[in-house]
N, C-alpha and C positions, 0 to 999 in steps of 0.2 A: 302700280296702281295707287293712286292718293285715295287714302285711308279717314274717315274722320268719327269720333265719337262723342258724346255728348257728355261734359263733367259737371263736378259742381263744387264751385270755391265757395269758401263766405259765406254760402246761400246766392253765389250769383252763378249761373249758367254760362258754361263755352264750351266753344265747339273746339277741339284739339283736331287737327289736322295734319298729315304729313305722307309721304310716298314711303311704299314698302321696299321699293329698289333702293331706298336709301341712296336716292338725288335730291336735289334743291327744289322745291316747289316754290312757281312764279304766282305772283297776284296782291290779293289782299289791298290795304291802304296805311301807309303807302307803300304800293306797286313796286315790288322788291322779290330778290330770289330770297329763303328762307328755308332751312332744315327743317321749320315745323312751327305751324302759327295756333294761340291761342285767343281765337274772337270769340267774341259779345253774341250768345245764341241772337239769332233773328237777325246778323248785322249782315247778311247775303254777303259776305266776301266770300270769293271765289278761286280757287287755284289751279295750276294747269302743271304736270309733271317737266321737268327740264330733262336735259341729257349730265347735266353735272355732277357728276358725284360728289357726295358729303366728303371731305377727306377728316373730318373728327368724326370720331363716330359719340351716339348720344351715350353721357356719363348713367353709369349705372349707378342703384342705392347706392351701393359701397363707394363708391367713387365720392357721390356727395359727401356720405358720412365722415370719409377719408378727409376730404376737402375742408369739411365745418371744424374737424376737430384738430386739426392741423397733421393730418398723419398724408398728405398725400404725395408723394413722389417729385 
């Protein structure tokens, strides 16, 4: 099921979007499959679930932390 909640960067609004089967979600602009899009509230892009599965799965904190500080694998 494509999932979407409402953040807030900077003081600017987006909408975070992505499918909980963890596939590719089609749409947006431009018009591409996508593990998970971050738009501009109010920007009506729209997504549709694929049959594709993600083959990375999304990096966790630690992963990042791992990644910025140079400790990642």
């Amino acid at each position: 099921m494509i999932k979407t909640e409402t953040i807030t960067i900077n003081e600017k609004q987006l909408v975070h979007t992505w499918s909980d089967r963890n596939v590719y979600i089609y749409g947006g602009s431009p018009e591409n499959n996508y593990d998970e899009a971050y738009d501009p509230f109010g920007s009506g892009r729209t997504y549709v679930e694929t049959d594709i599965p993600i083959e990375h799965p999304n990096p966790t904190a630690e992963d990042i932390v791992n990644i910025l500080t140079g400790e990642a694998e």
